[in-house]
C-alpha positions as CSV (number, residue, x, y, z in Angstrom):
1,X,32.6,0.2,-14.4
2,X,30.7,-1.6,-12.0
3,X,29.4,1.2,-10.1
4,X,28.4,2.9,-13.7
5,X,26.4,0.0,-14.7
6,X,24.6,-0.2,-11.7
7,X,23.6,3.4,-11.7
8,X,22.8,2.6,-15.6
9,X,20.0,0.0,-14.3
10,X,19.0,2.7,-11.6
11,X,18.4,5.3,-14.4
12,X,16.2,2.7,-16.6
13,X,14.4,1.9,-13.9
14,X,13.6,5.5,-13.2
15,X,12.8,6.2,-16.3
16,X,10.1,3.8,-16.3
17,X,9.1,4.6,-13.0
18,X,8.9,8.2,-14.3
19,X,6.6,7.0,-17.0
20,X,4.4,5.6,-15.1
21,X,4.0,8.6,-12.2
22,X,3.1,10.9,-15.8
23,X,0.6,8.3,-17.2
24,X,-0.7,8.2,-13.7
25,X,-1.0,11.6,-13.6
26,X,-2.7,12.2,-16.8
27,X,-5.3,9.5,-15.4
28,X,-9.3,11.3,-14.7
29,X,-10.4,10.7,-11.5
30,X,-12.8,8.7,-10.9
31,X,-13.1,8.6,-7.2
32,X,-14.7,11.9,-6.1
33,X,-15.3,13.0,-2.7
34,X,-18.6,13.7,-1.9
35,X,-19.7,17.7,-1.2
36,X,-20.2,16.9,2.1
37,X,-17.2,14.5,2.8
38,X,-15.5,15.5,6.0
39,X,-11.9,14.5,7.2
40,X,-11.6,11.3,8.7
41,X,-10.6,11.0,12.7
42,X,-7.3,9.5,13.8
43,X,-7.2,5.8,12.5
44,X,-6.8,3.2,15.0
45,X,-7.1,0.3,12.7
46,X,-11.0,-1.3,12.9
47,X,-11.5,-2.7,9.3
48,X,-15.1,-3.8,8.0
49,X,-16.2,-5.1,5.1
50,X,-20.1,-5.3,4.9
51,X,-21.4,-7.0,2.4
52,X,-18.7,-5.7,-0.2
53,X,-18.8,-6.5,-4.2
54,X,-16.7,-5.0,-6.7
55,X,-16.3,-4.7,-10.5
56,X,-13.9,-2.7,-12.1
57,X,-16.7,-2.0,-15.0
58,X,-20.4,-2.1,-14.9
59,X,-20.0,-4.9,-17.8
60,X,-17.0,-6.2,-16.1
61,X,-17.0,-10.0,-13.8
62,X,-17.3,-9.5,-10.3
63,X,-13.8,-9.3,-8.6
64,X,-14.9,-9.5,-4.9
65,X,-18.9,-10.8,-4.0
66,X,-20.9,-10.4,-0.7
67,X,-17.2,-10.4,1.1
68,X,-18.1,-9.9,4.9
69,X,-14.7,-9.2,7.1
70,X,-13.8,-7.4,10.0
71,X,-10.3,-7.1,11.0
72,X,-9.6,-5.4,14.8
73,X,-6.8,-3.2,15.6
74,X,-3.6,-5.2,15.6
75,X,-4.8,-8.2,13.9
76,X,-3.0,-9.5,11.2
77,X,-4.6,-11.4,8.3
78,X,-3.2,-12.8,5.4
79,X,-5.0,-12.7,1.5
80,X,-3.8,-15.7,-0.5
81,X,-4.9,-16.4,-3.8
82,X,-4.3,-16.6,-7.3
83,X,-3.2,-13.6,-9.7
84,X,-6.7,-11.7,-10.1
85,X,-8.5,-13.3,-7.3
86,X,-8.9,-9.5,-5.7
87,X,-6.1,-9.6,-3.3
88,X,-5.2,-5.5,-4.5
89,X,-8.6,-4.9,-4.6
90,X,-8.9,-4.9,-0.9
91,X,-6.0,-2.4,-0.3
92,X,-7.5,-0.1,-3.4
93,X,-10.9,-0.2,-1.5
94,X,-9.9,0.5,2.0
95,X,-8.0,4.0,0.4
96,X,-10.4,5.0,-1.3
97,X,-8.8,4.5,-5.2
98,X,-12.1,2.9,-5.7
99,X,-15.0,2.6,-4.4
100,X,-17.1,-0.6,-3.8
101,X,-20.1,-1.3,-6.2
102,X,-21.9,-3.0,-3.8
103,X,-22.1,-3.0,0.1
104,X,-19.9,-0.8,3.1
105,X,-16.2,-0.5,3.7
106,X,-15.6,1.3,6.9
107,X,-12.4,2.0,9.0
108,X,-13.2,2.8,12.8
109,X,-17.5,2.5,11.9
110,X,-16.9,5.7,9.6
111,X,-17.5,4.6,5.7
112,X,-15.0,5.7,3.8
113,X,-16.8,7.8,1.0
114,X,-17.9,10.0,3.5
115,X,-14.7,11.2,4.0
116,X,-12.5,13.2,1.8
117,X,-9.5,11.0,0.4
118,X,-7.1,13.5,0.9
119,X,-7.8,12.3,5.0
120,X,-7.9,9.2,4.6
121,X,-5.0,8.6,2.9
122,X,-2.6,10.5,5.0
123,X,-2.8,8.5,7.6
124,X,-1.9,4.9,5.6
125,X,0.7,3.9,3.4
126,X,0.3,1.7,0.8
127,X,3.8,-0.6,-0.2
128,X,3.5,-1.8,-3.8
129,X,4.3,-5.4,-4.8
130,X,7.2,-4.3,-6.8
131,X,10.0,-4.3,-4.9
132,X,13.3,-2.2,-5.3
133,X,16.5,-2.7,-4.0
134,X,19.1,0.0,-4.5
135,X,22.6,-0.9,-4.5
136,X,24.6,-0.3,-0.8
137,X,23.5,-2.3,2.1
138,X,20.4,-3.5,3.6
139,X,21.1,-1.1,6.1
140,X,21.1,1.6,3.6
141,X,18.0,0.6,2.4
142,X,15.8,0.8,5.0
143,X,17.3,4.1,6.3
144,X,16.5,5.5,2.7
145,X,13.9,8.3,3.4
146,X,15.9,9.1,6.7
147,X,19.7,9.2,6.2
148,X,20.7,9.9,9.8
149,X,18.4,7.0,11.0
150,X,20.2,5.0,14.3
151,X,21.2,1.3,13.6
152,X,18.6,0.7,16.7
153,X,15.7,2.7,14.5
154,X,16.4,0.7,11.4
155,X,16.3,-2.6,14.0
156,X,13.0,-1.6,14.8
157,X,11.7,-0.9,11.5
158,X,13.0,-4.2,10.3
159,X,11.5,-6.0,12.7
160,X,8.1,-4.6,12.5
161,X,7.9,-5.7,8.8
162,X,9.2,-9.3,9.9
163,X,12.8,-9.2,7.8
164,X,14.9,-8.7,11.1
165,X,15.5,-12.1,11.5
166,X,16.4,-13.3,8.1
167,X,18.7,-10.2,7.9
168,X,20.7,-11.0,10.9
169,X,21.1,-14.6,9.0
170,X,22.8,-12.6,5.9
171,X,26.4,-13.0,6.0
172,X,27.3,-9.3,6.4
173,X,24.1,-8.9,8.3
174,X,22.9,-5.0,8.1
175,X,25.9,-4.0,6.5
């Protein structure tokens, strides 16, 4: 009975997943490449913003202002703020799901609406801030999208997200 009400909650939750991929799907674009876009080169992690504003209408308040940042491969920053300060907007402007109103965004000195998004994208991943956790173990979890994954591989990717250590503090651990 358990088991059944857990795969109950799984089933809502895909259901309202599922609703959101179709509304998102029935969503116009509004980022277009440009005629002349042209793929972007391997990515090896040089972020700039110059001079970036955003609004998410023309009418709309400024989300971001004049933000000036440049983040070099394998630096890690943190964006803190309050719900709405334009912590999201960052990540949506570095893929390309919208595009600044105001100043540059470039990865590795290239500007990201000269190249096609379909590029771009491929080569980053974007985690959303809603977490899911299916039922199983942790190990199960993070071996998801690759069933046959070794307890070392799922190690690794545990560790290069930062959860290694508060997993192995779990009372089961991985399992």
């Amino acid at each position: 009975i358990r088991d059944l009400s857990q795969r109950y909650n799984a089933l809502q939750a895909t259901m309202a997943s599922g609703e959101r991929l179709f509304e998102l799907m029935d969503t116009s674009i509004e980022v277009a490449d440009r005629p002349d876009a042209q793929p972007m080169p391997p990515i090896t992690g040089s972020v700039v913003f110059d001079d970036v504003s955003f609004r998410y209408t023309s009418a709309g308040k400024p989300v971001l202002e004049h933000v000036n940042l440049q983040v070099v491969p394998g630096q890690t920053i943190a964006l803190v703020g309050e719900t709405g300060a334009g912590k999201s907007t960052f990540v949506k402007l570095i893929s390309r799901f919208y595009d600044a109103t105001e100043g540059v965004v470039r990865i590795d000195g290239v500007d990201v609406r000269e190249v096609t998004q379909e590029s771009l994208r491929q080569q980053m991943g974007v985690v959303l801030q809603e977490p899911f956790l299916f039922s199983g173990s942790v190990y199960s979890n993070i071996a998801y999208a690759k069933p046959d994954a070794t307890h070392d591989q799922v190690r690794r990717a545990a560790e290069a997200v930062g959860a290694h250590g508060f997993i192995e503090k779990l009372d089961k651990g991985y399992d």
